[in-house]
Structures are given as structure tokens and as C-alpha cells.
N, C-alpha and C positions, 0 to 999 in steps of 0.2 A: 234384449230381454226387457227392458224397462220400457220400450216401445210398445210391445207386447200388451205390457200387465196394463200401461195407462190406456191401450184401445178395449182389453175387457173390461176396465171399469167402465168406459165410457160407453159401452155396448151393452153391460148386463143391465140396466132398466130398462134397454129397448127390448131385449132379447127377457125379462122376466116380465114385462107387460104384457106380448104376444104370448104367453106361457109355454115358454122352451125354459130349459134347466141353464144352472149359471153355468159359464165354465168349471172345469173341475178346481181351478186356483181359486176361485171365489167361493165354491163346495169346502172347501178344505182351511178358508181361512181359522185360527184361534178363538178361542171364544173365552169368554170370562170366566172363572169357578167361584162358584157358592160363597167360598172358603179362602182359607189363606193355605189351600193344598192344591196337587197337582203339581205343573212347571212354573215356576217364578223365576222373572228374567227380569234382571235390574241394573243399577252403577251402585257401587260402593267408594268411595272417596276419602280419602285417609292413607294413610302406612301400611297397608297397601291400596293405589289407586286401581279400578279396573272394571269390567263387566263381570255380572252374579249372574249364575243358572243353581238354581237349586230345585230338586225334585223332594215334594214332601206329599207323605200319605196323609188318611184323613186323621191318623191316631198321631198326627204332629210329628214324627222319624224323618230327618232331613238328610238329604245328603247336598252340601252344598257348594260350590266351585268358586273362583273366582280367578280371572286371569286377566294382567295390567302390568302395570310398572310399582315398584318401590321406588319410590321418590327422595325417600333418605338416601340410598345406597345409589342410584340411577341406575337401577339393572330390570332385566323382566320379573315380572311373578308370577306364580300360581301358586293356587293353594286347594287344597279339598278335605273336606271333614265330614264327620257323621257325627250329626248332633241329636240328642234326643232332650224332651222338655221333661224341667223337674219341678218346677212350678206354673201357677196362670192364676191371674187377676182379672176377674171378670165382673164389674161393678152391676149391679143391677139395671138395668132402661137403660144402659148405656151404649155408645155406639164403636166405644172405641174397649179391647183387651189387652192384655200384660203377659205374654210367655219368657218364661226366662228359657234356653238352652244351655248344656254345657256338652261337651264331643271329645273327640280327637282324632285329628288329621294329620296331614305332611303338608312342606311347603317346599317349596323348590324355587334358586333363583339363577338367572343365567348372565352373566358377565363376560370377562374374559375366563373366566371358572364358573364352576357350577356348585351349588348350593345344595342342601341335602337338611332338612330339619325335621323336628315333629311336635305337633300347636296341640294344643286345651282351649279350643275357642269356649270362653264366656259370652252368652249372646241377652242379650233385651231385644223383644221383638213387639212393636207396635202397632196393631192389627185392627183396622177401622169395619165399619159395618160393609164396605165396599171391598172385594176381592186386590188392597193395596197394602204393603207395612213397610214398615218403618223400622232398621234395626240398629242399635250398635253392638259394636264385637271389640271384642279385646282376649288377646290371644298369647299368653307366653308363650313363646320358643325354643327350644333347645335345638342349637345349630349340631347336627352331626356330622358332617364332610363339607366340608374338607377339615376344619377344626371344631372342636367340640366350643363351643359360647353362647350364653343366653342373650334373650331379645325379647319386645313388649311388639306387638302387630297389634293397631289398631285399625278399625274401619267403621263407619258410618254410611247407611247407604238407604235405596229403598227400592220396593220389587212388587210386580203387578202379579197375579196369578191366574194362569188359564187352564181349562178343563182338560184333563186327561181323554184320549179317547183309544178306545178299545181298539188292538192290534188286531189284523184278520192273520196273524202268522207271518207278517214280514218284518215287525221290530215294534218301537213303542210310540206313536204318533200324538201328535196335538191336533185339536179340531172340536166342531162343532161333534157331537153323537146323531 
């Protein structure tokens, strides 16, 4: 497969010179958004370590994942929340804004047992004039299964974002429009 994708790279400037269409995988690549909306895919690094996908509209409503390792405890994580913004700092001529979020998710960890909680992520989100940000999160926990205990999740991380593109009815795609 990677044999594949490197002979259309290497093919589509011959093949867009003579003007024939790219492959469909070169049609289909991601493209940038506007915004700090749409799919953002990034790393997060902290208590919990791992890859971010977060889906956000343009009125800021995130839904945001992240799945890696817990590093305190050395077991798997995941985690997902829906966050919405209740403030934003937008300085004037500036290139850089200030969203705070606040949500609530579950988080789930796998061990020789499994893990069963429910977070309040508090979020700072650091949003430059480029489709790039910057966040930190800190999340109290309430562990519910196997025993009821609290816990502090922090993460630091950061995520690019690309343009949404309109479903023909077979699900929800990325890509250029």
C-alpha cells in the first residue's frame, strides 16, 4: 500500500500536467480549516499521554477523545468529553485568541481490571491566526468501578484542524469541497 501511495505521488505532476485528474487518494487528501473547527487531530502529553481527535462546530461545541497510556498508573486510557466554551479572549490585531472550555466526559482505564470514571475537563485553548492550538486540560475524576476515588487528569497537548467536507449519505468525511 505505501508502494502504491509513493508511485501517485510520484505520478500526479505528470499525470496533472498532461491534464488528467489526480488519483482519487490525492482528490480526497485533508485540507486546512478557516478555524479552530471542524476535525482536529493532535498528541496530548501529560496524565494522560496519547493521540486527540476532536470534532468541533464553528459555534465552538467540542466533542473531544483522546486514547494513550496513563503513565502514573502504566495502564491504557481513553477518555471523551463534550466541552462547550464559556468564555474567549480575543485581543484586538492580534494573531493569537483565549477560549476557556468546561464539559463532562467518562474515562476508562484497562489494566488487569478495568476502570470506569466520570471528568469536568477544564480546558485553556490557544488558537493562533493559522488553523493550529494549543491546550491545556485538567480534569477532576471521580473513579466509579471498580471503587469509588478521586483523581486530578492533566494534559497538555496541541491539534491542527481540517475542513469538514460534506457527506454524499455514506457518513461524515474529511477533504478538500
Amino acid at each position: 500500500m505505501f508502494v502504491a501511495f509513493a508511485l501517485s505521488l510520484l505520478a500526479s505532476p505528470i499525470a496533472h500536467a498532461q491534464g488528467a485528474e489526480l488519483p482519487p487518494l490525492m482528490s480526497r487528501t485533508p485540507t486546512l480549516s478557516e478555524g479552530v473547527y471542524g476535525v482536529g487531530v493532535g498528541l496530548g502529553v501529560g496524565d494522560p499521554t496519547g493521540f486527540n481527535v476532536a470534532l468541533r462546530t464553528e459555534s465552538l461545541h467540542t466533542l473531544s477523545m483522546l486514547a494513550g497510556w496513563n503513565l502514573s498508573a502504566g495502564r491504557f486510557h481513553t477518555h471523551s468529553d463534550y466541552q462547550l466554551p464559556f468564555a474567549e479572549i480575543l485581543p484586538a490585531e492580534s494573531i493569537l485568541a483565549v477560549t476557556f472550555y468546561s464539559g463532562l466526559g467518562a474515562t476508562l482505564d484497562i489494566d488487569q481490571s478495568i476502570r470506569l470514571g466520570a471528568r469536568v475537563p477544564l480546558v485553556t485553548a490557544l488558537s493562533f491566526d493559522k488553523p493550529v492550538e494549543v491546550f491545556i486540560e485538567l480534569a477532576p475524576v471521580v473513579g466509579i468501578l471498580p471503587d469509588v476515588e478521586f483523581g486530578v487528569q492533566a494534559t497538555t497537548g496541541i491539534r491542527g484542524w481540517f475542513k469538514p467536507k460534506s457527506s454524499k449519505g455514506d457518513g461524515f468525511e474529511v477533504g478538500s469541497e
